[in-house]
PQR file of N, CA, C, O and H, with PARSE charges and radii, in Angstrom:
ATOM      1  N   UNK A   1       6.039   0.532  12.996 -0.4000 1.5000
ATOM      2  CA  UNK A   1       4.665   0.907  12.826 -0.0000 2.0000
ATOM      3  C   UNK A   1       3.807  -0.348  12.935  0.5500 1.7000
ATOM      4  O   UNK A   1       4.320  -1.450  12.740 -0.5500 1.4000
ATOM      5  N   UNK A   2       2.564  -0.221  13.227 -0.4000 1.5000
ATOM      6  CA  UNK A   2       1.904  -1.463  13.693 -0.0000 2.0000
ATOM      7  C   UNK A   2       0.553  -0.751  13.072  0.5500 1.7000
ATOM      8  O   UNK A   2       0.274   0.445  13.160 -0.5500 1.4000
ATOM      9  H   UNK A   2       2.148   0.674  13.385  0.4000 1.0000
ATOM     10  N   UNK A   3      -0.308  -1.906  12.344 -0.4000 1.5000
ATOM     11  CA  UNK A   3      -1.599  -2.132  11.525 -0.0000 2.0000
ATOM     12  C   UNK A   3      -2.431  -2.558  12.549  0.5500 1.7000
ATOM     13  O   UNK A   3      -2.365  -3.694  13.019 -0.5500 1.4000
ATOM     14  H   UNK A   3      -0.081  -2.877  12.272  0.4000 1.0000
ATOM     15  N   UNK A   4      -3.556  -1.331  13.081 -0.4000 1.5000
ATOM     16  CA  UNK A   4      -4.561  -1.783  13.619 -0.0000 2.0000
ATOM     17  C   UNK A   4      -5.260  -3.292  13.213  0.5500 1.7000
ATOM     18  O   UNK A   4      -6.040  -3.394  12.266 -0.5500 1.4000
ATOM     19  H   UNK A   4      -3.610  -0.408  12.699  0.4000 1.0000
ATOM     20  N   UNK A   5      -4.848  -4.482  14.102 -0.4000 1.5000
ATOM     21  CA  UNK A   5      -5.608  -5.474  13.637 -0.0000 2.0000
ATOM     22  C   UNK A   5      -7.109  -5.443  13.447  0.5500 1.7000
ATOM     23  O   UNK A   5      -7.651  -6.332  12.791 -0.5500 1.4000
ATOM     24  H   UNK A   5      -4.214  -4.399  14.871  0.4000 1.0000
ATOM     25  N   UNK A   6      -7.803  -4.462  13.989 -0.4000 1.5000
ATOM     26  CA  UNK A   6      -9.200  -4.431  13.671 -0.0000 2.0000
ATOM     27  C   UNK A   6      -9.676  -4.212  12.154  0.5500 1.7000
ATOM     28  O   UNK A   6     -10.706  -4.673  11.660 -0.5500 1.4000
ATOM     29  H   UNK A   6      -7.363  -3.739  14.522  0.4000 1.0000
ATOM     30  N   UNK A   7      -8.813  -3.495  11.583 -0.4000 1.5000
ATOM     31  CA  UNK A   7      -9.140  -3.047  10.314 -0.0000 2.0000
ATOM     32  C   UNK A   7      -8.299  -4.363   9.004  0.5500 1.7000
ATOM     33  O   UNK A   7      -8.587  -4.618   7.835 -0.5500 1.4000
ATOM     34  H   UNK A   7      -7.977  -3.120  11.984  0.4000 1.0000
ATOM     35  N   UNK A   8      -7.237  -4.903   9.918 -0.4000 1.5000
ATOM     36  CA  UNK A   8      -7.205  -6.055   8.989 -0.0000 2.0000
ATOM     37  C   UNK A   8      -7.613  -7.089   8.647  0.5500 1.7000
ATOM     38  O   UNK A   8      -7.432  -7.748   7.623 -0.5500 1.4000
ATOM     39  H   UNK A   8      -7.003  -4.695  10.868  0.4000 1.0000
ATOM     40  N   UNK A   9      -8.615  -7.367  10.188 -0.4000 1.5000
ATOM     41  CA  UNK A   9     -10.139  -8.485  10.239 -0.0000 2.0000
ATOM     42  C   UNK A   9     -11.098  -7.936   8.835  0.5500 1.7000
ATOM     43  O   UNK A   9     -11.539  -8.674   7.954 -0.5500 1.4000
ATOM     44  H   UNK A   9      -8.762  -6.832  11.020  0.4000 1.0000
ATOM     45  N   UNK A  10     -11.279  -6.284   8.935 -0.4000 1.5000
ATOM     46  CA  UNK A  10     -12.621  -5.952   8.149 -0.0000 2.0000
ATOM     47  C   UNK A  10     -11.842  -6.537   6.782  0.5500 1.7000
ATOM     48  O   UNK A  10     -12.271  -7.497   6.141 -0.5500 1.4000
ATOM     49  H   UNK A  10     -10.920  -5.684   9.651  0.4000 1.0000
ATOM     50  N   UNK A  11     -10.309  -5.604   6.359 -0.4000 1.5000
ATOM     51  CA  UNK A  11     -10.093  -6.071   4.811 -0.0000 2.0000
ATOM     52  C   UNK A  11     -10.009  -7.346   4.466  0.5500 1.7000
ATOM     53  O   UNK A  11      -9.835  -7.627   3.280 -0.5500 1.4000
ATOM     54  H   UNK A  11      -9.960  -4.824   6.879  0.4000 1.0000
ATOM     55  N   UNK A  12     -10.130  -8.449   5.539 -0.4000 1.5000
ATOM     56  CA  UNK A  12      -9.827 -10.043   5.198 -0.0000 2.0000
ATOM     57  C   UNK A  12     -11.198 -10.350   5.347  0.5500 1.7000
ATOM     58  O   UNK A  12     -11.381 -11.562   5.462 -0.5500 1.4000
ATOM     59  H   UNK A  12     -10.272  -8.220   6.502  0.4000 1.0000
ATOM     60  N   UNK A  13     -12.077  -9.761   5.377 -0.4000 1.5000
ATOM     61  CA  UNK A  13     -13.531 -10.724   5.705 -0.0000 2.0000
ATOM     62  C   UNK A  13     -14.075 -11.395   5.022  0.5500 1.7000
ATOM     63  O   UNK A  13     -13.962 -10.845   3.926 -0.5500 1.4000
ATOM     64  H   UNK A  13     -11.929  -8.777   5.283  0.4000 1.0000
ATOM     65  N   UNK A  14     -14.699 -12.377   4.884 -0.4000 1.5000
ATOM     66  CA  UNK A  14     -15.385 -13.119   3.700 -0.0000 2.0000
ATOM     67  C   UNK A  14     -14.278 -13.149   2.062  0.5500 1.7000
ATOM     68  O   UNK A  14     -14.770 -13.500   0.989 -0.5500 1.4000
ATOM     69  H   UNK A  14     -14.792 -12.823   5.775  0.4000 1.0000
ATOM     70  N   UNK A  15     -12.651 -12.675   2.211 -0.4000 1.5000
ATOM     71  CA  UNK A  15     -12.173 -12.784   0.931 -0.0000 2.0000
ATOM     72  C   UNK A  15     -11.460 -14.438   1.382  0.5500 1.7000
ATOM     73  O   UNK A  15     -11.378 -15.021   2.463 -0.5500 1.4000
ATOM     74  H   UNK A  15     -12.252 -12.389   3.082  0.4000 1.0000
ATOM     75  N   UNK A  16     -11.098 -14.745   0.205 -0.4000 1.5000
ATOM     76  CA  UNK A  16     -10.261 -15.939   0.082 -0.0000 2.0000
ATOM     77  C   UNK A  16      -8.563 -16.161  -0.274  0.5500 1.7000
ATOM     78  O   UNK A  16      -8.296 -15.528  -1.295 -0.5500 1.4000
ATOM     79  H   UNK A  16     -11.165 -14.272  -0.673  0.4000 1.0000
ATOM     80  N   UNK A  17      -7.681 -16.687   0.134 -0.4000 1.5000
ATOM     81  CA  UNK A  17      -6.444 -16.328  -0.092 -0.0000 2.0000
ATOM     82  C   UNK A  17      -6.005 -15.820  -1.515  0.5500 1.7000
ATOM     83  O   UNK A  17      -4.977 -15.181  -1.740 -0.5500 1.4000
ATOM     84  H   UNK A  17      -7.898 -17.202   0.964  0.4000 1.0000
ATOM     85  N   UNK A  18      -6.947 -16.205  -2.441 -0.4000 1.5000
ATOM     86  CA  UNK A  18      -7.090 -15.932  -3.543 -0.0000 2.0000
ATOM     87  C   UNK A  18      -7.275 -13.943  -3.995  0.5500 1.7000
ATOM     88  O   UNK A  18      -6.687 -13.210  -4.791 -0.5500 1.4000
ATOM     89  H   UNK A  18      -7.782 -16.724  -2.258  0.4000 1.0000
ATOM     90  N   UNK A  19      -8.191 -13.768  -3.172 -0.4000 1.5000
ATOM     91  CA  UNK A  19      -9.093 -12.359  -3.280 -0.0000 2.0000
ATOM     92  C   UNK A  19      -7.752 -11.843  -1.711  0.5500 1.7000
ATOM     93  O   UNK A  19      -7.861 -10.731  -1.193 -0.5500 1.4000
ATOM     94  H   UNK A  19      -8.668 -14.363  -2.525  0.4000 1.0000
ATOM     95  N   UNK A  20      -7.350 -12.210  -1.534 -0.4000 1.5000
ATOM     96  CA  UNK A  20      -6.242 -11.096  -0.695 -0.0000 2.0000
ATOM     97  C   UNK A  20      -4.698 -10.893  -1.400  0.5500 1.7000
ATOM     98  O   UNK A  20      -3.978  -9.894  -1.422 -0.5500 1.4000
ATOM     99  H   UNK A  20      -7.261 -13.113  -1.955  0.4000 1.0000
ATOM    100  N   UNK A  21      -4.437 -12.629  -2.121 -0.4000 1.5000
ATOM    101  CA  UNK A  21      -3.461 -12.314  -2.474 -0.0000 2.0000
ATOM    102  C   UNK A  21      -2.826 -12.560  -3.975  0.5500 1.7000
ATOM    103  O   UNK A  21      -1.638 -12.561  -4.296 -0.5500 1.4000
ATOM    104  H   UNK A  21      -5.022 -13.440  -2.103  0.4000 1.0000
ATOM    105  N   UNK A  22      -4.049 -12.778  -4.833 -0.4000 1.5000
ATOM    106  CA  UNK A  22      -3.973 -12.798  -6.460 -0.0000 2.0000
ATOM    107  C   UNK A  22      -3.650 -11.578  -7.059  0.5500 1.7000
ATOM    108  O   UNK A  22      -3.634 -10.432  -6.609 -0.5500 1.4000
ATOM    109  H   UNK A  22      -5.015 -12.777  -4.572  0.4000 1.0000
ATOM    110  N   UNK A  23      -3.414 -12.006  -8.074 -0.4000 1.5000
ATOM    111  CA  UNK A  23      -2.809 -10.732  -9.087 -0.0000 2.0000
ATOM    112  C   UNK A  23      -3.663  -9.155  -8.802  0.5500 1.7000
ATOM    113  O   UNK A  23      -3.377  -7.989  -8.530 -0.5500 1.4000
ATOM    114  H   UNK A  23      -3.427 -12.936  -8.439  0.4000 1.0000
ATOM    115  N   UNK A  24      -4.695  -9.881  -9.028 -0.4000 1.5000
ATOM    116  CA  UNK A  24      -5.807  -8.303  -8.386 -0.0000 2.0000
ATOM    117  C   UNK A  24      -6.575  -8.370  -7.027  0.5500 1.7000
ATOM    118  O   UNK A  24      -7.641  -7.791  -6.819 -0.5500 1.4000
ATOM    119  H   UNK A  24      -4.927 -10.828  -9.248  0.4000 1.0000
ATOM    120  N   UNK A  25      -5.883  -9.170  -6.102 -0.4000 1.5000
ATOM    121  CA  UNK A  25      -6.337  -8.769  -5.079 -0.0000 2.0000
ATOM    122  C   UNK A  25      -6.063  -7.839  -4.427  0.5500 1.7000
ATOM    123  O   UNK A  25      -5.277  -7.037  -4.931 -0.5500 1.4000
ATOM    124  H   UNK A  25      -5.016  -9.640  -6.271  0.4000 1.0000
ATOM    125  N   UNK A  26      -6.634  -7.546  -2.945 -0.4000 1.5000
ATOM    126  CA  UNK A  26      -6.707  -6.852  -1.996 -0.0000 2.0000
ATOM    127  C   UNK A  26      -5.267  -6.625  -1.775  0.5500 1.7000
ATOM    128  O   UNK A  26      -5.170  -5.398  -1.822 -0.5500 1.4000
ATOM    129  H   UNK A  26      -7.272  -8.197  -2.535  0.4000 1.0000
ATOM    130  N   UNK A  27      -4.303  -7.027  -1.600 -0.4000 1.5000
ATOM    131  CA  UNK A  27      -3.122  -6.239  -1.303 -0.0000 2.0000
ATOM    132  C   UNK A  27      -2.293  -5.453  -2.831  0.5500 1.7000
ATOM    133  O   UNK A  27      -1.562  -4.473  -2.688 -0.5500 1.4000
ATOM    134  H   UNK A  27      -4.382  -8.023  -1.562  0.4000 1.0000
ATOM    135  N   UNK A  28      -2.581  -6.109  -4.294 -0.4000 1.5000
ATOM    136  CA  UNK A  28      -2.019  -5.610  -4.855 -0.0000 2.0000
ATOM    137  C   UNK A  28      -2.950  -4.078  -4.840  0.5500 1.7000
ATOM    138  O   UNK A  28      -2.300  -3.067  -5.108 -0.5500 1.4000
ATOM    139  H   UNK A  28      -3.176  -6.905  -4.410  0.4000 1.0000
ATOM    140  N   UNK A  29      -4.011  -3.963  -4.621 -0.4000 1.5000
ATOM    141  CA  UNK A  29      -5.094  -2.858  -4.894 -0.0000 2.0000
ATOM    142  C   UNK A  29      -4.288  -1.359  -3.519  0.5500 1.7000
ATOM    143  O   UNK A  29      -3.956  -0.182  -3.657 -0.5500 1.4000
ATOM    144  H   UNK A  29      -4.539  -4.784  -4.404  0.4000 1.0000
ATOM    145  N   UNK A  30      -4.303  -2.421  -2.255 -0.4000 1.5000
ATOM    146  CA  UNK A  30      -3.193  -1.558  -1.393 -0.0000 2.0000
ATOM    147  C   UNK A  30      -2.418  -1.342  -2.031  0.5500 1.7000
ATOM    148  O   UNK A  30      -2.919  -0.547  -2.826 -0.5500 1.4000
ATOM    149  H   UNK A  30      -4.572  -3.377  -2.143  0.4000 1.0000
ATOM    150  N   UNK A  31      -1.136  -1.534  -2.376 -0.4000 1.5000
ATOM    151  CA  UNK A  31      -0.137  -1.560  -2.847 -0.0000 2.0000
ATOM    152  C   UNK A  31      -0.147  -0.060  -4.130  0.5500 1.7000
ATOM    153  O   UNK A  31       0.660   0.858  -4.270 -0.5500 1.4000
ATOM    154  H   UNK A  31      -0.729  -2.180  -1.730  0.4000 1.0000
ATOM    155  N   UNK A  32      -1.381  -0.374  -4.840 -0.4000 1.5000
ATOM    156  CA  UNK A  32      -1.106   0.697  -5.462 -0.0000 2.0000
ATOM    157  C   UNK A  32      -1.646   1.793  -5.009  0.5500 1.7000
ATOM    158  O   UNK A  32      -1.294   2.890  -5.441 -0.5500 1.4000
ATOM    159  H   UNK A  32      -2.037  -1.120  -4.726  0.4000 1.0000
ATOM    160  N   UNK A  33      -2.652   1.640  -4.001 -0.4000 1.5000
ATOM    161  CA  UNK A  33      -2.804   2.880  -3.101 -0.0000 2.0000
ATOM    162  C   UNK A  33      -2.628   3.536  -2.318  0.5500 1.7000
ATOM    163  O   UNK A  33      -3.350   4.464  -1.955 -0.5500 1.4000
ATOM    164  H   UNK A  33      -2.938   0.748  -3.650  0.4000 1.0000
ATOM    165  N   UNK A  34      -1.277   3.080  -1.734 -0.4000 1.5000
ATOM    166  CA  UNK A  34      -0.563   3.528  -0.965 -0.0000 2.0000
ATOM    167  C   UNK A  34       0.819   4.249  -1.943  0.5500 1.7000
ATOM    168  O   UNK A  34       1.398   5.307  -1.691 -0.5500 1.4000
ATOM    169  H   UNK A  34      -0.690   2.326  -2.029  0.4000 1.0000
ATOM    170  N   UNK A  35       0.969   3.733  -2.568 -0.4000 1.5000
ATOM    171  CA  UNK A  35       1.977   4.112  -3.954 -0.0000 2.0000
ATOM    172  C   UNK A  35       1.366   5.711  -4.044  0.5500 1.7000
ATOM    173  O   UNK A  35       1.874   6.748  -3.620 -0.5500 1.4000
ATOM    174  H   UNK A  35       0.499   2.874  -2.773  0.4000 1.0000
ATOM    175  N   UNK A  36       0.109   5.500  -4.747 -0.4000 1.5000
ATOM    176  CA  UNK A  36      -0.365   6.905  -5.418 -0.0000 2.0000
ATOM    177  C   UNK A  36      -0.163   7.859  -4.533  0.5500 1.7000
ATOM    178  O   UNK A  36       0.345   8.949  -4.798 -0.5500 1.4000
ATOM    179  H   UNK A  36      -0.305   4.657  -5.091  0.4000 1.0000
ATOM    180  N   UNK A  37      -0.662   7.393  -3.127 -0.4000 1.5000
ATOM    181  CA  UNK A  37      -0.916   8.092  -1.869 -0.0000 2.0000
ATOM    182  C   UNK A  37       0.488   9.074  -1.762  0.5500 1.7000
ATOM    183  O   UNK A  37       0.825  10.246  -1.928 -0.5500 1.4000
ATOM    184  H   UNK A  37      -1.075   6.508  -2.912  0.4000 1.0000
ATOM    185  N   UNK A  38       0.992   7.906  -1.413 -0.4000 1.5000
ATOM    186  CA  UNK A  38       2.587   8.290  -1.243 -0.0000 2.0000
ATOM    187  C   UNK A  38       3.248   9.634  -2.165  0.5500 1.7000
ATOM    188  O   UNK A  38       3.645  10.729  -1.764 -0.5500 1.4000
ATOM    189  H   UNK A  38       0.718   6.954  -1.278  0.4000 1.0000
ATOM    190  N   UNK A  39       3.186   9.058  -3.558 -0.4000 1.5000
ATOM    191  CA  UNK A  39       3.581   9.805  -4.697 -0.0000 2.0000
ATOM    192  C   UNK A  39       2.847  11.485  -4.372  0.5500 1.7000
ATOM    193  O   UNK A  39       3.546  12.460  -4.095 -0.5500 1.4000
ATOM    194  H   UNK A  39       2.864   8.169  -3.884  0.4000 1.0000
ATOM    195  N   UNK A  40       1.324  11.522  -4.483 -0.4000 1.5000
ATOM    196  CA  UNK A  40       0.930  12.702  -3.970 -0.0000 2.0000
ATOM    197  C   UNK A  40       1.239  13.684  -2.828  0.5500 1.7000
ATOM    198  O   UNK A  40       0.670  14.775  -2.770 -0.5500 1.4000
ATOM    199  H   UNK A  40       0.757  10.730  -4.708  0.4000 1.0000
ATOM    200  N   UNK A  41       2.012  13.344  -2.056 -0.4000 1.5000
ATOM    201  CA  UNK A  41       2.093  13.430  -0.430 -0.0000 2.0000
ATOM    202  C   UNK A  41       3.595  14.000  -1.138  0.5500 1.7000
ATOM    203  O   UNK A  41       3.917  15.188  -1.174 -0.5500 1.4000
ATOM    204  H   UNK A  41       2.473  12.458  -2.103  0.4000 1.0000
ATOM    205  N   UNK A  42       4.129  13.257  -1.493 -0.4000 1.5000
ATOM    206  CA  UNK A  42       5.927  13.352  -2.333 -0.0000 2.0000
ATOM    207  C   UNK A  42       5.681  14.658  -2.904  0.5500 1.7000
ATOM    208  O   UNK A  42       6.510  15.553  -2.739 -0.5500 1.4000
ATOM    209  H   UNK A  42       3.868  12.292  -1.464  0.4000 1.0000
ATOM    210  N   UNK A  43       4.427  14.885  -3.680 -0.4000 1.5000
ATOM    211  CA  UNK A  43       4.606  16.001  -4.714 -0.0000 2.0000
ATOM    212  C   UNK A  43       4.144  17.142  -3.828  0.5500 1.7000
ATOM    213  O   UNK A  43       4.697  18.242  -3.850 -0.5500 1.4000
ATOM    214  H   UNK A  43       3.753  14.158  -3.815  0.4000 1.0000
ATOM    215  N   UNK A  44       3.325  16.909  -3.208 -0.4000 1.5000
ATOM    216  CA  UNK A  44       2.760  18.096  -2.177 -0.0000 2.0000
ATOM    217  C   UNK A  44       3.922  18.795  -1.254  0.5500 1.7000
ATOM    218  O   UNK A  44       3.920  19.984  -0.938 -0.5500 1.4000
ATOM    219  H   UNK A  44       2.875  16.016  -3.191  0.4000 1.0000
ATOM    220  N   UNK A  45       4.880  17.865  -0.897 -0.4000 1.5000
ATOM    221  CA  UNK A  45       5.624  18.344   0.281 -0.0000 2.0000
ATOM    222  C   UNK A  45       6.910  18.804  -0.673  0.5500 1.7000
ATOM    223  O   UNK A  45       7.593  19.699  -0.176 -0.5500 1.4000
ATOM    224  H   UNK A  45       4.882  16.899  -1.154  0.4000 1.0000
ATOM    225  N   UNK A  46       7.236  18.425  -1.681 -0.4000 1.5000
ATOM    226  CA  UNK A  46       8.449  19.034  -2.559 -0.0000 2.0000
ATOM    227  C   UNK A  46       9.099  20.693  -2.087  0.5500 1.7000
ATOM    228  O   UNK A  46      10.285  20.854  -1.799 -0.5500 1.4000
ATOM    229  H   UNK A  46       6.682  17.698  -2.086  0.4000 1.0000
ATOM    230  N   UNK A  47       8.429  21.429  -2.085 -0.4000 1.5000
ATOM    231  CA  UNK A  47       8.566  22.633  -1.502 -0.0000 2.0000
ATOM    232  C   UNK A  47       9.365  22.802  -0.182  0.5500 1.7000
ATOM    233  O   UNK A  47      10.090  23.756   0.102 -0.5500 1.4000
ATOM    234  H   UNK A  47       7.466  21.298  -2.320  0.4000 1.0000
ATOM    235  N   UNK A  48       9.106  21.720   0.564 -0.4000 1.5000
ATOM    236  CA  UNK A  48       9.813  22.143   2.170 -0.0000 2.0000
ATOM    237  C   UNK A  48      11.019  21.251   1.875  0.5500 1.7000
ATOM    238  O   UNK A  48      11.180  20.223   1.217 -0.5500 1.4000
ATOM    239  H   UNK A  48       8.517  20.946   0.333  0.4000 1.0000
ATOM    240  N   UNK A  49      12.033  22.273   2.833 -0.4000 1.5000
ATOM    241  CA  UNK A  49      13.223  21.961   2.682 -0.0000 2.0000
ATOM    242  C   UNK A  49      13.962  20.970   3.779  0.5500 1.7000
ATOM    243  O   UNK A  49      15.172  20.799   3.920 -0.5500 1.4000
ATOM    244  H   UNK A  49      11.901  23.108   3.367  0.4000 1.0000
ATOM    245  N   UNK A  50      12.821  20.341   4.549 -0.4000 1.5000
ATOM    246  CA  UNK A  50      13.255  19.575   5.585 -0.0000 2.0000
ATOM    247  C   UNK A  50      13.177  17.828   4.986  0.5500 1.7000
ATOM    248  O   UNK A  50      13.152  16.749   5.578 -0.5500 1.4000
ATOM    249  H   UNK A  50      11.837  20.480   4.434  0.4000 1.0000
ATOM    250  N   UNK A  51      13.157  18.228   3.508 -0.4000 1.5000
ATOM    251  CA  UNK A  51      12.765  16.543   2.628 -0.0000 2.0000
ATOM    252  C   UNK A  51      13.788  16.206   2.354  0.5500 1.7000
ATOM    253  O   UNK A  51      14.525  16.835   1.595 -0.5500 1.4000
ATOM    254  H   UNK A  51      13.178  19.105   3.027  0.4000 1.0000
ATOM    255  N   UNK A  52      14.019  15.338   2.803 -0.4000 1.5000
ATOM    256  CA  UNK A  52      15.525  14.611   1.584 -0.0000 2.0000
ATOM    257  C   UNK A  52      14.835  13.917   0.437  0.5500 1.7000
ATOM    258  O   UNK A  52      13.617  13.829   0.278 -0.5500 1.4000
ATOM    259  H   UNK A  52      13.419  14.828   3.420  0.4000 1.0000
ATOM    260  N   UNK A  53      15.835  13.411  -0.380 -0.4000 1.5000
ATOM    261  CA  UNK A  53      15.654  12.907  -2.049 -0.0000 2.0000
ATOM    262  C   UNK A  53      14.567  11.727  -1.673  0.5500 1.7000
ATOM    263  O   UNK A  53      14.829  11.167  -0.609 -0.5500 1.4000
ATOM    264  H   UNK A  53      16.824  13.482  -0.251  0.4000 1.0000
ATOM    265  N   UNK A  54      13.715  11.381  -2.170 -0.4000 1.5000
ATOM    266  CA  UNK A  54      12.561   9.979  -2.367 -0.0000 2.0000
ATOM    267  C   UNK A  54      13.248   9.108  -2.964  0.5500 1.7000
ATOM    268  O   UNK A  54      13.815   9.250  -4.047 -0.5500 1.4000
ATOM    269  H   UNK A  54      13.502  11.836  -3.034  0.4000 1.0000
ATOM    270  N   UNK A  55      13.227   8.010  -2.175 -0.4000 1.5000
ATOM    271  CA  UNK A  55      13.332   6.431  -2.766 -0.0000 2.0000
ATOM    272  C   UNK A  55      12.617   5.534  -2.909  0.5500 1.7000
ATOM    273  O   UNK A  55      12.069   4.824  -2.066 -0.5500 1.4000
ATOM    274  H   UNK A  55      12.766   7.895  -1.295  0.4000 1.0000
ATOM    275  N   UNK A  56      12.575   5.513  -4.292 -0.4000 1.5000
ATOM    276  CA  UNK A  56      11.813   4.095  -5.384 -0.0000 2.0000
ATOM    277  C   UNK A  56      11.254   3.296  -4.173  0.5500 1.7000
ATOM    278  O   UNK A  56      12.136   2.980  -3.375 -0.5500 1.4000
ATOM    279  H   UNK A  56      13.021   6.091  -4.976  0.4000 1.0000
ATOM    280  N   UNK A  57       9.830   2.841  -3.804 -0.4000 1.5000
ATOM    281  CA  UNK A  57       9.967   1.481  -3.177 -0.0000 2.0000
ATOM    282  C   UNK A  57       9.521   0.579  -4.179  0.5500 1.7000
ATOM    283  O   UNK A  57       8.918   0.839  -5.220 -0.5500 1.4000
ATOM    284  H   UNK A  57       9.113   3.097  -4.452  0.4000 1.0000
ATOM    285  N   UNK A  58       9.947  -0.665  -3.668 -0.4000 1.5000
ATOM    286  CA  UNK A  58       9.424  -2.225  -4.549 -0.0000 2.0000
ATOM    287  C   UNK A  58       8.814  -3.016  -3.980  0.5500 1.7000
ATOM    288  O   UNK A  58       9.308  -3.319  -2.894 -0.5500 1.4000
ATOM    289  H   UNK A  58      10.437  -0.877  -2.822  0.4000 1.0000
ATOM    290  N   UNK A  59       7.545  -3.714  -4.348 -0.4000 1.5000
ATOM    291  CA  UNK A  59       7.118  -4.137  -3.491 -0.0000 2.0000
ATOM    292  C   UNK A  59       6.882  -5.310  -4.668  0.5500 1.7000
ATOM    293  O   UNK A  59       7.086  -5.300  -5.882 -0.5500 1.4000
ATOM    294  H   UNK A  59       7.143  -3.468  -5.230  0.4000 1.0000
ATOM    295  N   UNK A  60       6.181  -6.671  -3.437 -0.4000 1.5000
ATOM    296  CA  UNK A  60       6.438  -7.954  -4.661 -0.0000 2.0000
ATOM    297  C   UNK A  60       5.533  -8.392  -4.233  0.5500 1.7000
ATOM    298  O   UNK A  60       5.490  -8.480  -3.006 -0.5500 1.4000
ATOM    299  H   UNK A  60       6.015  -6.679  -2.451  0.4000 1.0000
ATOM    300  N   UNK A  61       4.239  -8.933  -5.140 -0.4000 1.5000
ATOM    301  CA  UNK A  61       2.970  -8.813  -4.870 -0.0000 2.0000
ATOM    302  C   UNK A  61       2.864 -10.548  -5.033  0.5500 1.7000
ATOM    303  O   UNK A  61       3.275 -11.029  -6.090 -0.5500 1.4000
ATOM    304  H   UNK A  61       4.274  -8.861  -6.137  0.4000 1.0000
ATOM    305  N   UNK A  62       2.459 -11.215  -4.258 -0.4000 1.5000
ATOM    306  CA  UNK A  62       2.596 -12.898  -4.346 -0.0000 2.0000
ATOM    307  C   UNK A  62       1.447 -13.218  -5.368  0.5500 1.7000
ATOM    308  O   UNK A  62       0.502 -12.480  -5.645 -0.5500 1.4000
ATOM    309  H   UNK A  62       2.125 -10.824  -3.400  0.4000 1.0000
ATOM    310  N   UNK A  63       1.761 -14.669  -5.955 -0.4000 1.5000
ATOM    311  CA  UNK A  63       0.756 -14.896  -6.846 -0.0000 2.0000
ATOM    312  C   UNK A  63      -0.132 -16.033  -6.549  0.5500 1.7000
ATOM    313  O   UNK A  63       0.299 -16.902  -5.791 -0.5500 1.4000
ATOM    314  H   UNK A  63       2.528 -15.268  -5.730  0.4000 1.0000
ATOM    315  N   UNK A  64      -1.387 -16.149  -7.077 -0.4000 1.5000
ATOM    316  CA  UNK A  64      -2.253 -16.802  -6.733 -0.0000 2.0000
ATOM    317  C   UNK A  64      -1.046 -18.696  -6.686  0.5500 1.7000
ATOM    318  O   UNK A  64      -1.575 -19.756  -6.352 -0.5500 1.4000
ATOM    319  H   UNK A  64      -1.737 -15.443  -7.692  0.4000 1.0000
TER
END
């Protein structure tokens, strides 16, 4: 899968390595919104039988 670089210019604009990749930056903020995302999407589709079992992801969020 490949991340439109256009949209990763807009989320890096004017932040600082700090504000992309500190405890509360911009990727930990992804990170959990893609999580929730995910999780919802998990609970929505539970019903169809074309799902196999969900696996835990981990993700490791760098520090300032």
């Amino acid at each position: 899968m490949s991340i439109d670089k256009d949209l990763l210019d807009r989320l890096m604009e004017g932040r600082s390595p700090g504000d992309l990749f500190g405890k509360s930056g911009i990727l930990a903020e992804l990170t959990k919104a893609l999580a929730e995302r995910n999780q919802a999407i998990g609970t929505a589709c539970k019903t169809r039988s074309n799902i196999g079992p969900r696996k835990r992801l981990r993700f490791a969020v760098v520090a300032e």
